[in-house]
BAKEZA-917311 format. One record per residue (C-alpha): residue number from 1; residue in one letter; x, y, z. Coordinates in nm, 2 decimals, padded with zeros to 4 digits. Layout:
<nodes>
NUM|A|X|Y|Z
...
</nodes>
This chain:
<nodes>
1|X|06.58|12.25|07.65
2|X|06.64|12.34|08.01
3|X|06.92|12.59|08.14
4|X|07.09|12.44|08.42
5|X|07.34|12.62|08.65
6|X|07.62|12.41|08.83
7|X|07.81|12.53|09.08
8|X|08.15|12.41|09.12
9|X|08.41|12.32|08.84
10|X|08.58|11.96|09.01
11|X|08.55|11.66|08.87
12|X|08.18|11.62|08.92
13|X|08.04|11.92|08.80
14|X|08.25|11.93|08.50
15|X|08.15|11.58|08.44
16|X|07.83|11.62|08.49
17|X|07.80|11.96|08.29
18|X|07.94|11.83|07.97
19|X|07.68|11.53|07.96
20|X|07.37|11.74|08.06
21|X|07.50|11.99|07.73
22|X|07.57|11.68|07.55
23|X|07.20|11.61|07.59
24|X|07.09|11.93|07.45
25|X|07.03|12.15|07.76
26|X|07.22|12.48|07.80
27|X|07.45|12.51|08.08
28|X|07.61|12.72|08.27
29|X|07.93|12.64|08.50
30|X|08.01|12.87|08.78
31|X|08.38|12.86|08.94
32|X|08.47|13.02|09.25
33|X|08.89|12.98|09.17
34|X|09.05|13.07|08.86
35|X|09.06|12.75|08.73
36|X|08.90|12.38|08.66
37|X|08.99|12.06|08.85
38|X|08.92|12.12|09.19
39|X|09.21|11.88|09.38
40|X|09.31|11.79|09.05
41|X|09.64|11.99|08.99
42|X|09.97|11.89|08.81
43|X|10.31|12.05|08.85
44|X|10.57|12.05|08.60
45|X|10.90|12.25|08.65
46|X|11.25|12.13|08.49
47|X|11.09|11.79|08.34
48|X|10.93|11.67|08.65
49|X|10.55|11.61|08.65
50|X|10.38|11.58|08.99
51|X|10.05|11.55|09.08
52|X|09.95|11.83|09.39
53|X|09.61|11.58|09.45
54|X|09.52|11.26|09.32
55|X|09.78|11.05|09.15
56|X|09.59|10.83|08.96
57|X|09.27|10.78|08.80
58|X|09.11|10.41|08.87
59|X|08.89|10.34|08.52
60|X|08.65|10.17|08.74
61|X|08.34|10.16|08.48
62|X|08.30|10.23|08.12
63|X|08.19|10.57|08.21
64|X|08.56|10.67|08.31
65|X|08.64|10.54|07.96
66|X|08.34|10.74|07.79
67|X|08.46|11.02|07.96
68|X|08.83|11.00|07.87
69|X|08.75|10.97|07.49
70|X|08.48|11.24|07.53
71|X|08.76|11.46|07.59
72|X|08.97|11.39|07.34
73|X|09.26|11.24|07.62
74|X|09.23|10.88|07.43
75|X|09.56|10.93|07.24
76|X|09.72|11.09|07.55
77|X|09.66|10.80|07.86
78|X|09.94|10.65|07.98
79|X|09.85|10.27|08.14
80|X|10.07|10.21|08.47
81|X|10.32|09.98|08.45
82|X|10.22|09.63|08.49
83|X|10.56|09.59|08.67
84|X|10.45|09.83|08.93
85|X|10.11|09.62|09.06
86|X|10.34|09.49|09.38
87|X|10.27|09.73|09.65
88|X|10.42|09.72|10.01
89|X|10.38|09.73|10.34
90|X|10.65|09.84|10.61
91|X|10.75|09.64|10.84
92|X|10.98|09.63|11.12
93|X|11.11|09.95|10.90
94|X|11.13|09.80|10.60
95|X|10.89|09.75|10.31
96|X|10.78|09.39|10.26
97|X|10.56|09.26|09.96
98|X|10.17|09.22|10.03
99|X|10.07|08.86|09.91
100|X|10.03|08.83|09.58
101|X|09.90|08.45|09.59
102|X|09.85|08.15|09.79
103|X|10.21|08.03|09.85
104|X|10.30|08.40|09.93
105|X|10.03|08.43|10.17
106|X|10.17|08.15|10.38
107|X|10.53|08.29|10.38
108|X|10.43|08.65|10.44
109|X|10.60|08.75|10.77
110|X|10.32|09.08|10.75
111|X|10.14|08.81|10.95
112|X|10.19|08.51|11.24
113|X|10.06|08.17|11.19
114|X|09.74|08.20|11.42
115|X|09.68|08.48|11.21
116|X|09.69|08.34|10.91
117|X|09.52|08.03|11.05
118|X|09.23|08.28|11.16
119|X|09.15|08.36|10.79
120|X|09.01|07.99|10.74
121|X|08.78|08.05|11.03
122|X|08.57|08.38|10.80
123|X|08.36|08.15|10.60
124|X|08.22|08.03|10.90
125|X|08.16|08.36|11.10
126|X|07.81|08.52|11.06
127|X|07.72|08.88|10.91
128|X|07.67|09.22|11.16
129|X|07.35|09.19|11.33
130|X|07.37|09.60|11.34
131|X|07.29|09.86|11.05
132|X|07.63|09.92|11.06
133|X|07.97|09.92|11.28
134|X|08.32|10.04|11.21
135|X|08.56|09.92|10.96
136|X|08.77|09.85|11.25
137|X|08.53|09.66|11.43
138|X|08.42|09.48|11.11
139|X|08.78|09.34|11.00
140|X|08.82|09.22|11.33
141|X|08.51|09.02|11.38
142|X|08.58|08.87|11.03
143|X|08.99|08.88|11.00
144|X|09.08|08.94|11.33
145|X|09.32|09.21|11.51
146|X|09.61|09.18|11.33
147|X|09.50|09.14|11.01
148|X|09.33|09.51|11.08
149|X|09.67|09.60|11.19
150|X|09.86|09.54|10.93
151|X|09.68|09.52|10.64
152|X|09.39|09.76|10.68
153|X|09.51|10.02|10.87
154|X|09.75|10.12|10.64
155|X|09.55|10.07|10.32
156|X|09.27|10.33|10.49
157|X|09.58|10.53|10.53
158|X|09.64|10.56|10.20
159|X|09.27|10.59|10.09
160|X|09.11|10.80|10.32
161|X|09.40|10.99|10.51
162|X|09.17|10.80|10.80
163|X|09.10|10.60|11.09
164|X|08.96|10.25|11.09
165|X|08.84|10.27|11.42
166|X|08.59|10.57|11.32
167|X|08.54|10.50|10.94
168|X|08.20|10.32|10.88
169|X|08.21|10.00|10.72
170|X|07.87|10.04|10.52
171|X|07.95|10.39|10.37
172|X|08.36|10.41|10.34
173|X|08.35|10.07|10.21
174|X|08.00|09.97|10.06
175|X|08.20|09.66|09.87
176|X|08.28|09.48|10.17
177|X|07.98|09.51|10.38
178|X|07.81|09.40|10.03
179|X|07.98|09.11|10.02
180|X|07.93|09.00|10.35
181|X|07.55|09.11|10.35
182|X|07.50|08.90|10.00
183|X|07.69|08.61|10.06
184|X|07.75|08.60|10.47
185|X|08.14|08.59|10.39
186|X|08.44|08.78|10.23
187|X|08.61|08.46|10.09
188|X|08.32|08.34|09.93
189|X|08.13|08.66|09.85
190|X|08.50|08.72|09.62
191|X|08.48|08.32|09.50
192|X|08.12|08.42|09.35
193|X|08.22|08.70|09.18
194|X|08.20|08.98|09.44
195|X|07.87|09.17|09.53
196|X|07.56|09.22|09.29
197|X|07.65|09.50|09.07
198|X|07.36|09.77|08.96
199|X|07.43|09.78|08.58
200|X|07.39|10.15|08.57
201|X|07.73|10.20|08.71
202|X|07.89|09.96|08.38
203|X|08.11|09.89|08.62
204|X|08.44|09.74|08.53
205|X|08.60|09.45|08.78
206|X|08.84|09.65|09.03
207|X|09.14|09.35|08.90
208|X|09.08|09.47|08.52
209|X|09.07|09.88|08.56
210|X|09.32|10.04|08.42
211|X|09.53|10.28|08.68
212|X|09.61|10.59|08.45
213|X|09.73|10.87|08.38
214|X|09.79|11.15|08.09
215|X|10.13|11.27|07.92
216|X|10.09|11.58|08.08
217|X|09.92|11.50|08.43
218|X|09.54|11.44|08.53
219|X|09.51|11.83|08.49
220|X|09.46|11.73|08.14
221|X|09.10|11.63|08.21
222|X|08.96|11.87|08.36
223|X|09.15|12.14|08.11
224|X|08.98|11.95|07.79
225|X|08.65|11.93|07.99
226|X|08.60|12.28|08.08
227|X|08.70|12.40|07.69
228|X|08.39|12.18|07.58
229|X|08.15|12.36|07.80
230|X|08.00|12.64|07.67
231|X|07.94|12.86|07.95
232|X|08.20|12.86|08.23
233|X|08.26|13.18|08.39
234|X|08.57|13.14|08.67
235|X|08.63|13.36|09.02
236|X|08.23|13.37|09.05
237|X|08.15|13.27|09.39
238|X|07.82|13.15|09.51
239|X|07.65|13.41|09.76
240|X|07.29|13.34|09.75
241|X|07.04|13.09|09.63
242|X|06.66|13.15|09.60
243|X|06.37|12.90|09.52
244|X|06.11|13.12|09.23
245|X|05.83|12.99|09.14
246|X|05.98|12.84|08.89
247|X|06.35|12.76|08.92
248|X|06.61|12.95|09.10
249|X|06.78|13.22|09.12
250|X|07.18|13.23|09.18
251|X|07.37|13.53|09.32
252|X|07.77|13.56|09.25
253|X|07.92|13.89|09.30
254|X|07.78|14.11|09.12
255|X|07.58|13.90|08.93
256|X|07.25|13.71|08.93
257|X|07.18|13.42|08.69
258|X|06.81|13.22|08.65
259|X|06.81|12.84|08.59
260|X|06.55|12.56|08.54
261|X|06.77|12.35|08.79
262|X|07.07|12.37|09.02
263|X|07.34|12.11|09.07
264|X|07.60|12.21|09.34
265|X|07.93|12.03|09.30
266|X|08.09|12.24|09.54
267|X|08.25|12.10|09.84
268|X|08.08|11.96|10.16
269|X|08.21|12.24|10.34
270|X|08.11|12.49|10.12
271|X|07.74|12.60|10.19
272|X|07.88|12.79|10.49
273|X|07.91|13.04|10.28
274|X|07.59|13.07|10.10
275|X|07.23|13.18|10.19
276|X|07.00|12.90|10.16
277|X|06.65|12.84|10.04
278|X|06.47|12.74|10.37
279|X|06.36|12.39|10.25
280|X|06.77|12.28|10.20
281|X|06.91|12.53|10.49
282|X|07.02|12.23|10.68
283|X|07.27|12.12|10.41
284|X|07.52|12.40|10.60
285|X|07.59|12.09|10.85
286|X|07.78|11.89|10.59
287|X|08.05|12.12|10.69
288|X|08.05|11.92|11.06
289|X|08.19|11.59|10.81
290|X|08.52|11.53|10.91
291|X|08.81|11.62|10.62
292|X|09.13|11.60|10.78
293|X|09.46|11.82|10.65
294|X|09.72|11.66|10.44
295|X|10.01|11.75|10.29
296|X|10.17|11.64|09.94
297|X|10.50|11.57|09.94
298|X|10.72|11.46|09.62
299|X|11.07|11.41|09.64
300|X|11.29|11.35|09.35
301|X|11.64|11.22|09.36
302|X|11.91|11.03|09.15
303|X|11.83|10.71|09.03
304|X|12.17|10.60|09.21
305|X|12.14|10.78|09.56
306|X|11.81|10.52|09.65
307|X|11.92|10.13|09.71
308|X|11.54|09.98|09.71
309|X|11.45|09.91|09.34
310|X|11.13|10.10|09.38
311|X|10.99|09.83|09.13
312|X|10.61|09.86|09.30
313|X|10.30|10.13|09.35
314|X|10.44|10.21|09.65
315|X|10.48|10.18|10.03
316|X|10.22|10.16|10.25
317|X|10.29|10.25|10.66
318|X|10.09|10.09|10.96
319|X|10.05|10.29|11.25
320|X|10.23|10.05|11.46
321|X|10.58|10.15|11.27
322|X|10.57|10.50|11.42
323|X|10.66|10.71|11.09
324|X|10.55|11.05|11.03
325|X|10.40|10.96|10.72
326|X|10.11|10.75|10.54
327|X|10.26|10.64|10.30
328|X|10.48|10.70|09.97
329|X|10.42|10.65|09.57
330|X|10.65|10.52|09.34
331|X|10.56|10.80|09.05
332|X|10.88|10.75|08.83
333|X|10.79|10.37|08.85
334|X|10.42|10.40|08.78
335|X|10.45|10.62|08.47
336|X|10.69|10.73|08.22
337|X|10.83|11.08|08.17
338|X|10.76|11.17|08.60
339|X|11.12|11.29|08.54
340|X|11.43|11.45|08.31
341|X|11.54|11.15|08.22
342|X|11.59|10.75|08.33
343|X|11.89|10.88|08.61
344|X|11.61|11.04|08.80
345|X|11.30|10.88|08.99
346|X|11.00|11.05|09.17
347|X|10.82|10.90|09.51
348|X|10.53|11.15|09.65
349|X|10.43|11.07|10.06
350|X|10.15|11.21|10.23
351|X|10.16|11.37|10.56
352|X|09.91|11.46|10.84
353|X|09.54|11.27|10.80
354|X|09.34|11.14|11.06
355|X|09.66|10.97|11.20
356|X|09.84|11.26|11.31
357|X|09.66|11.60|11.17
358|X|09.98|11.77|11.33
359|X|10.19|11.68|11.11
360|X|10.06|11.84|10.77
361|X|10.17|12.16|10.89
362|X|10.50|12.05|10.98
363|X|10.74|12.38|10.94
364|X|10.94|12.19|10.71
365|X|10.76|11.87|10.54
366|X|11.04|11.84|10.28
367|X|11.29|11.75|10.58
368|X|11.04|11.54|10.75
369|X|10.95|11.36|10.49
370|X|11.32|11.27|10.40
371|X|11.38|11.19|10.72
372|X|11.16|10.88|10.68
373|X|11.24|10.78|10.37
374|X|11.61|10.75|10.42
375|X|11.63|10.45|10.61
376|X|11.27|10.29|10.50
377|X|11.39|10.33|10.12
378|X|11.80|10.34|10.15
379|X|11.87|10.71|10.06
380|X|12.19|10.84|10.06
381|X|12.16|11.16|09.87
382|X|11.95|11.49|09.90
383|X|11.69|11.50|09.69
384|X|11.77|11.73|09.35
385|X|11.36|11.83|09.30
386|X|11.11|11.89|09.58
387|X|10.74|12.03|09.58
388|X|10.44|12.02|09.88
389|X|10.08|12.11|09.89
390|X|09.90|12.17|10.18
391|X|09.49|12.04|10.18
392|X|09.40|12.17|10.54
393|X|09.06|12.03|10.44
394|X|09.17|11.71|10.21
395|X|08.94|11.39|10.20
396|X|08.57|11.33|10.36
397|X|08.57|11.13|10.60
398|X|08.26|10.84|10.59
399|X|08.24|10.81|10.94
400|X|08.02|10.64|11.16
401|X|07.79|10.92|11.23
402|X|07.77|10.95|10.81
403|X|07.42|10.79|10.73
404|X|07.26|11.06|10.87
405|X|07.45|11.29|10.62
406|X|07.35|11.06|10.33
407|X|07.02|11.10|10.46
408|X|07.01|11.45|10.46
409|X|07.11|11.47|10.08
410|X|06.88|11.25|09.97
411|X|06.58|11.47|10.16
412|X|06.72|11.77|10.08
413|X|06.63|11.69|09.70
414|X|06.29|11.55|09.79
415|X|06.25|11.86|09.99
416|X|06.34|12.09|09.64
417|X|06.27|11.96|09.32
418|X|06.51|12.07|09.08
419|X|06.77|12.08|09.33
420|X|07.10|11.84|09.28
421|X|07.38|11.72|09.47
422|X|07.74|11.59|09.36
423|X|08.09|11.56|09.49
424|X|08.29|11.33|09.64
425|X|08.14|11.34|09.99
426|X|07.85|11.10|09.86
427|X|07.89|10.76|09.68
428|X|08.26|10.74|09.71
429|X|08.60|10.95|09.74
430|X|08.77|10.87|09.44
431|X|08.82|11.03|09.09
432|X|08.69|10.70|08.89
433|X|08.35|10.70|09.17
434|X|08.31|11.09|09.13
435|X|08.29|11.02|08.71
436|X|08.06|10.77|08.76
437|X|07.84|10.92|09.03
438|X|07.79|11.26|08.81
439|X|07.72|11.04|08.48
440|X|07.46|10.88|08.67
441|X|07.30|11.18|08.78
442|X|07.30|11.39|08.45
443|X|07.10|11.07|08.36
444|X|06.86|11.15|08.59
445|X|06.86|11.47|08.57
446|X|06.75|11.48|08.20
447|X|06.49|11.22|08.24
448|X|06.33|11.40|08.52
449|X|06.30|11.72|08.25
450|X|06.19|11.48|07.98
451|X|05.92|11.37|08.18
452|X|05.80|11.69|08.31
453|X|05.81|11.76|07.92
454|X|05.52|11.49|07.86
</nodes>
């Protein structure tokens, strides 16, 4: 049995804590806040319930699942309403439905006739001849400009908080430029079943995972998580790490702790702030990867002071509408019991991103945010619940200088045995990628000690 100290008490390192203990090893969980979750972080004042981070969890394999009933959360997950799949896209001010099929697709006014007519050409176009190029450049060559414009700008919007024209199309999204690479073209890479999947992951088809969330709010998984872990010890930030001959050795405050190996599932930004063995000092430039701030938004109001029926996940905005926000969510319409009762309804918009940084610090984002809403949505009342949270430093950004990053995290182990990376700045953003990833490495994590067991 090997002691293993992880740094950082988000998502990944409480994931992958509890399946490295679940294996037999002893671990020890080191928190620099007072509390578990990381981003994840749930308000609830007067019988409103809103999410400060992520809003929903994606169960994009069966390790979300596992995890979930590992937990004990199995009685408390609440599925999104199946009502609420339609999302939508602003235009000319107002939100219009994305294409749900084939006759919609031909009627959508999201996009003119040569466009649409330019979508039969992408079987026909040949894959990147470069390593990589922009998620911009790469809709473009295959959809072309307007399709880029109105469809993918705003959906990186509401991913990323980014900017198509910088995002890479390899790293930010490794599905597409799979598909492309495997089959030489969207439409019939998606006809074929999508890209080749590595059964590790168990992953679960992205059009049968489950959007979820708890009774309570998402905190509730990472509050159930970090009462199953033996050793957690909170406000215990990371100073110091030293290589031993065997081992390391980990300085926080006044303390000094001794470990077999070391997972940090910290944040990219965070080795600033800690002295490094010389053989992973370099990991300090992950702070140069781009995380743009973002502000959180929810405003409630009376069922009766909004005209649009709200009856969708939400509204997503394109650049070229000139709003001060991404985007909004439809909360009250997603899950049950967002609000005191059926008279009420919940949207959370997010503010600032790669689009216009500026803007999350707004004086007043309440106000601004409202100020958008009210014509895009049809409000004619002030809103009876409000709440923001600032993230100056909000979501990684896989940009196109983010290979050599990836590159640097996978020597970086090479260069330290023992040594272990995890967070959402590698392998993907999201909650239901961040499970999966930190499963995946507690598995190798324990077969590397069973081996050196042999």
């Amino acid at each position: 049995m090997a002691h293993i100290v992880i740094i950082g008490a988000g998502i990944s390192g409480l994931t992958t804590a509890w399946y490295l203990q679940k294996k037999g090893h002893r671990v020890t969980l080191l928190e620099k806040k007072s509390r578990a979750g990381g981003p994840i972080s749930t308000v609830q004042e007067d019988g409103w319930i809103a999410e400060e981070g992520p809003g929903t969890l994606l169960e994009v394999s069966e390790h979300v699942r596992n995890l979930i009933q590992d937990a004990g959360l199995e009685n408390e997950v609440l599925l999104s309403n199946p009502k609420a799949k339609k999302r939508f896209i602003a235009f000319q001010k107002k939100p219009v439905s994305l294409p749900s099929s084939i006759k919609s697709a031909i009627s959508t006014p999201l996009l003119h006739w040569n466009s649409k007519l330019r979508f039969l050409k992408e079987p026909f176009i040949g894959p990147a001849k470069s390593e990589d190029e922009t998620l911009a450049d790469f809709v473009r060559r295959r959809l072309g400009a307007e399709a880029l414009e109105r469809f993918i700008n705003p959906l990186v919007g509401g991913i990323y908080a980014g900017d198509p024209e910088r995002l890479s199309a390899r790293y930010a999204f490794p599905r597409l430029w799979n598909l492309e690479q495997e089959h030489k073209s969207l439409i019939r890479g998606m006809m074929k079943g999508g890209p080749s999947k590595d059964p590790a992951r168990k992953e679960i088809p992205r059009n049968k995972a489950r959007i979820i969330n708890f009774k309570k709010g998402l905190n509730q998984l990472p509050e159930s998580l970090s009462k199953k872990i033996e050793t957690v010890e909170f406000n215990a930030e990371v100073t110091k790490i030293r290589k031993k001959s065997t081992g390391f050795s980990v300085s926080y405050g006044e303390k000094e702790i001794d470990c077999d190996v070391l997972v940090y599932a910290g944040r990219a930004t965070g080795f600033r702030n800690i002295s490094l063995p010389k053989e992973i000092e370099d990991l300090k430039s992950l702070d140069q990867i781009v995380h743009p701030p973002v502000c959180v938004v929810h405003l409630g109001f009376r069922r009766s002071d909004i005209a649009h029926p709200l009856d969708g996940f939400g509204v997503l905005i394109p650049a070229v509408e000139k709003f001060d926000i991404l985007g909004t969510q439809f909360n009250s319409s997603l899950f049950p019991n967002r609000t005191p009762g059926s008279d009420f309804v919940l949207t959370t918009s997010f503010v600032g991103g790669m689009r216009q940084p500026e803007m999350a610090h707004h004086s007043n984002p309440e106000e601004l945010v409202l100020k958008n809403l009210t014509n895009l949505l049809g409000i004619k009342g002030k809103p009876v619940f409000s709440h923001h949270k600032l993230w100056p430093k909000a979501i990684p950004q896989y940009e196109m200088d983010y290979g050599k990053y990836a590159l640097l995290m996978d020597d970086s182990e090479k260069a330290l045995p023992g040594f272990y990376l995890a967070g959402n700045y590698r392998g993907g953003i999201s909650l239901g990628d961040s499970i999966t990833n930190a499963v995946m490495l507690s598995e190798r994590i324990d077969a590397s000690l069973q081996d050196s067991f042999i």
